[in-house]
C-alpha positions as CSV (number, residue, x, y, z in Angstrom):
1,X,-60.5,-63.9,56.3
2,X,-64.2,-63.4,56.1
3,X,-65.3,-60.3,54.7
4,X,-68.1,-58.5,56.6
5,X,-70.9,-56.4,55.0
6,X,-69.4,-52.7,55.6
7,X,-72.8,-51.5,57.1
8,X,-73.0,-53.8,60.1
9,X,-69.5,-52.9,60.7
10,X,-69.9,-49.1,60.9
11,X,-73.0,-49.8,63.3
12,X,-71.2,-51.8,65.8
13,X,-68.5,-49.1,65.8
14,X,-71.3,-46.3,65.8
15,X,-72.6,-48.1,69.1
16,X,-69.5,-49.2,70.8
17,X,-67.8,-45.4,70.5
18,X,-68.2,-43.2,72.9
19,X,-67.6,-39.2,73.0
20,X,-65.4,-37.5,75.2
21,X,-68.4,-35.8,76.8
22,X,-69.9,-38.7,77.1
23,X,-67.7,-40.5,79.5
24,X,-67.6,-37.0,81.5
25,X,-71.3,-37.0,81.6
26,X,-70.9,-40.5,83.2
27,X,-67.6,-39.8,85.0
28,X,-70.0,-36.8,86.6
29,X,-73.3,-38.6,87.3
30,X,-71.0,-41.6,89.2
31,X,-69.0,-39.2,90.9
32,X,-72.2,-37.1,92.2
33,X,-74.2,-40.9,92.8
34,X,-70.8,-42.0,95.6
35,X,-71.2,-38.4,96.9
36,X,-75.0,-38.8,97.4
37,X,-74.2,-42.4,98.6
38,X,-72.0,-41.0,101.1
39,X,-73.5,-38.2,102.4
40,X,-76.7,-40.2,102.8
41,X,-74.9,-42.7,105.1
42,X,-73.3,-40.4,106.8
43,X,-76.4,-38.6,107.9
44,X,-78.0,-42.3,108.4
45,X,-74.9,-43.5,111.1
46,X,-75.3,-39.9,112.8
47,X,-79.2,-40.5,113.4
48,X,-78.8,-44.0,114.6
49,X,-75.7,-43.0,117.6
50,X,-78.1,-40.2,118.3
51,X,-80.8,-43.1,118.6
52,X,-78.3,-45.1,120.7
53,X,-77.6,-42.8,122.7
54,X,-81.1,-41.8,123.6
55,X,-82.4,-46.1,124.0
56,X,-79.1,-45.8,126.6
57,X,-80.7,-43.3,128.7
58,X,-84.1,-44.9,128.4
59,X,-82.7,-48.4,129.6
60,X,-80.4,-46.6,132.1
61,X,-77.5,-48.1,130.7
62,X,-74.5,-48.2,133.1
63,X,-72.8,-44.8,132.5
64,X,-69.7,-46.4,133.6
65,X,-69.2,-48.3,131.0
66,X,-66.8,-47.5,128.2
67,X,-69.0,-48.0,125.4
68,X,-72.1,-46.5,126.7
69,X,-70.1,-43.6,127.4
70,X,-68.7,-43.2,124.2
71,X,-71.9,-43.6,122.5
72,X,-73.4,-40.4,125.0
73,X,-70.4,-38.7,124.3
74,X,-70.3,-38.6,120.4
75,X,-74.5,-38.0,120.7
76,X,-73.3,-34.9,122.1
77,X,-71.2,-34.0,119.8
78,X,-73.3,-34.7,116.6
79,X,-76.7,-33.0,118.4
80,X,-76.1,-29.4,116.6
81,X,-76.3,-27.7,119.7
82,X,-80.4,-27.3,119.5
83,X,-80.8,-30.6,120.9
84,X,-78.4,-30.5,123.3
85,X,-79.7,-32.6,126.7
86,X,-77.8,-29.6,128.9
87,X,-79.6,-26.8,127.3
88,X,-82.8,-28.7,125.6
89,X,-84.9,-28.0,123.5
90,X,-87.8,-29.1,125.7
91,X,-87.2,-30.3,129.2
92,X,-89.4,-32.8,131.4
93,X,-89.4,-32.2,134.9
94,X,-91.2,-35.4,136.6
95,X,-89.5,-38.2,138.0
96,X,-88.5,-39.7,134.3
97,X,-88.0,-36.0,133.0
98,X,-83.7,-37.0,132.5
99,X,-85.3,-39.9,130.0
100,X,-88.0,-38.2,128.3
101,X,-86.0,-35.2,127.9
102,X,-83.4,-37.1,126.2
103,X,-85.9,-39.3,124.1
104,X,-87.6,-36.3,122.9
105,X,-84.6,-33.7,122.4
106,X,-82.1,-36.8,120.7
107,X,-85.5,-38.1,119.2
108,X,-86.2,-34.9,117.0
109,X,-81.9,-34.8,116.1
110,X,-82.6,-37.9,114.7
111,X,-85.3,-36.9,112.6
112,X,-83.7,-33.8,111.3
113,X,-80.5,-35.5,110.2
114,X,-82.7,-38.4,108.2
115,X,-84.8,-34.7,107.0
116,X,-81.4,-33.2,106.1
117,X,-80.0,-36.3,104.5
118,X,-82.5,-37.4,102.5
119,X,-82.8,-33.7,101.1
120,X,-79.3,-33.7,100.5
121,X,-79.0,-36.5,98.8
122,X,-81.9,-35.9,96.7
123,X,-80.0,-33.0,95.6
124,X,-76.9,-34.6,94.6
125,X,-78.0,-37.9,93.3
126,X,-78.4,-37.4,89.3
């Protein structure tokens, strides 16, 4: 066996060991990174059904169709109520009013769950 010089061996254990709080301060600052992560992409898929929804209605999609339908119908879930196309926030009454309306109301959703998400995750991330 090969003896090694006892101060290079204290160093490497000096580096290598880690604290108990240590490992919680980066059990913590993971933990709050995946929930930043998450909430970030959740706020990101909401924005772009509530952009599907609205390019739908601007294309005139076929409302008979099952996924077109779907898409509407979880854009009105997820529209907080304030951008709701039955009770909107603004309302366009020419002949395109239906498509404007829902650009404009599902447009600004859009926008405030990006706001809201990016906020949020500002908040969280460490």
């Amino acid at each position: 066996m090969a003896e090694e010089p006892m101060g290079e061996h204290k160093a490497e254990t000096a580096d290598t060991g880690a604290t108990g709080t240590d490992t919680r301060a980066l059990n913590v600052a993971r933990l709050r990174d995946n929930a930043a992560r998450v909430v970030w992409i959740i706020c990101v898929t909401l924005a772009l059904v509530l952009a599907a929804a609205a390019f739908s209605y601007a294309l005139e999609a076929n409302e008979d169709n099952a996924l077109v339908q779907t898409v509407r119908d979880l854009a009105n879930t997820f529209d907080l109520g304030f951008f709701d196309l039955d009770n909107p926030v603004k309302e366009f009454a020419d002949p395109n009013g239906s498509v404007k309306t829902a650009l404009f109301n599902y447009g600004i959703a859009c926008v405030v769950y990006l706001m809201v998400g990016r906020i949020l995750e500002r908040i969280l991330r460490p």
